[in-house]
N, C-alpha and C positions, 0 to 999 in steps of 0.2 A: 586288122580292121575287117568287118564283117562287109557282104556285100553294099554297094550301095541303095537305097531306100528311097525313092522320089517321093515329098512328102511335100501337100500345098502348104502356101501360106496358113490357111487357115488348123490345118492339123499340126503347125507348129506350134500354134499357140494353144492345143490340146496338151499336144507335147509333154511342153514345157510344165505345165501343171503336174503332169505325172513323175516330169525328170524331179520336180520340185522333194516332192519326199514321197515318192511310192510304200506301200500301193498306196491307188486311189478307187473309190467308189464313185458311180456316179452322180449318186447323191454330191460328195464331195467336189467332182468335176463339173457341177452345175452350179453349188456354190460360189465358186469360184470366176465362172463365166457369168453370171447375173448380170452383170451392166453392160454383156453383149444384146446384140439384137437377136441372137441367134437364139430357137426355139429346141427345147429338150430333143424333139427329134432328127434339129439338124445335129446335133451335139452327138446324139446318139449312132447320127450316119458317119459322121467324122471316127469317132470309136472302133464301130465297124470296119469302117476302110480302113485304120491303120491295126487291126489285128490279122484284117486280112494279108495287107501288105509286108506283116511279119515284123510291123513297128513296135507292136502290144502284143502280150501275153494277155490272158486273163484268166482267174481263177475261182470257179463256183464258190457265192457265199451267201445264204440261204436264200432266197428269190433274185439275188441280182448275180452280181460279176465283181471283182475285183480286179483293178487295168494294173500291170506291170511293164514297164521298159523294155523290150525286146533288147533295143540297143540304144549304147551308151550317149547322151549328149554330145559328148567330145568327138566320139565316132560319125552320127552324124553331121556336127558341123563340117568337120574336115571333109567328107563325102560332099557334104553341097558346096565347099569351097570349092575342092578343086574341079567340080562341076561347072561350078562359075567362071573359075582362071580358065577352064579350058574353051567355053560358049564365046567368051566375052574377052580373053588376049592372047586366044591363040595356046595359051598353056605357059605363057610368060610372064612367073610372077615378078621378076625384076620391072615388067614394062607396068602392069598393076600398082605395084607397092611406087615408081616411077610416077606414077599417075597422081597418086593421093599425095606423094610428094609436095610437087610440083602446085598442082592445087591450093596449099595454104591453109587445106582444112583442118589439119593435123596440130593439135596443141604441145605447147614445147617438152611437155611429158610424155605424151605419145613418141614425139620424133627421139627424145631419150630413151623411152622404153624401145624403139627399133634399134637404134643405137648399139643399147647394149646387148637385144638375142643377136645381132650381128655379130658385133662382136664375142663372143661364149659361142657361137659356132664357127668363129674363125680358128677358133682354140682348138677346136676339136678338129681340124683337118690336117 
């Protein structure tokens, strides 16, 4: 997994449009945010800071840019996960995953889906 990446809320939802099926224009990246409040040039700053940040690649294509994924979706989440187990329980995903338990919020499919990565990494020990 490549370094970790601090990325706001709001450049996640950049992001994701780019994770969506790269590349992306920003023509296309503004398509796509139209029903935000946000204006081409906050879009644009977002952009910025995540190539600065080494979120986005991008690559000349005749007057604009084309945005590329630096790094993987997958890569990322797991980076702001275990950012968050470690902010918010100490680094205890048992007390965490405990948490949402406990809670009630968890549908009888989810607590199955936990269930069974439990189990398939019980196997493996």
């Amino acid at each position: 997994m490549k370094q970790h990446i601090a990325i706001t809320e709001s450049e996640w939802l950049v992001m994701k449009i780019i994770w969506n099926e790269p590349p992306k224009t920003l023509q296309d990246i503004l398509s796509n945010l139209q029903h935000s409040a946000w204006s081409t040039t906050t879009i644009q700053t977002y952009l910025a800071r995540l190539v600065k940040k080494g979120a986005l690649n991008t690559e000349r294509q005749g007057k604009g840019y084309l945005y590329y994924p630096a790094i993987t979706e997958n890569d990322c989440q797991l980076a702001e996960s275990k950012s968050f187990l470690s902010r918010v329980y100490d680094g205890s995903l048992a007390r965490m995953v405990s948490g949402f338990v406990k809670s009630g919020d968890l549908s009888a499919e989810e607590l199955l889906a936990l269930k069974a990565l439990i189990e398939e990494q019980e196997k493996k020990i």
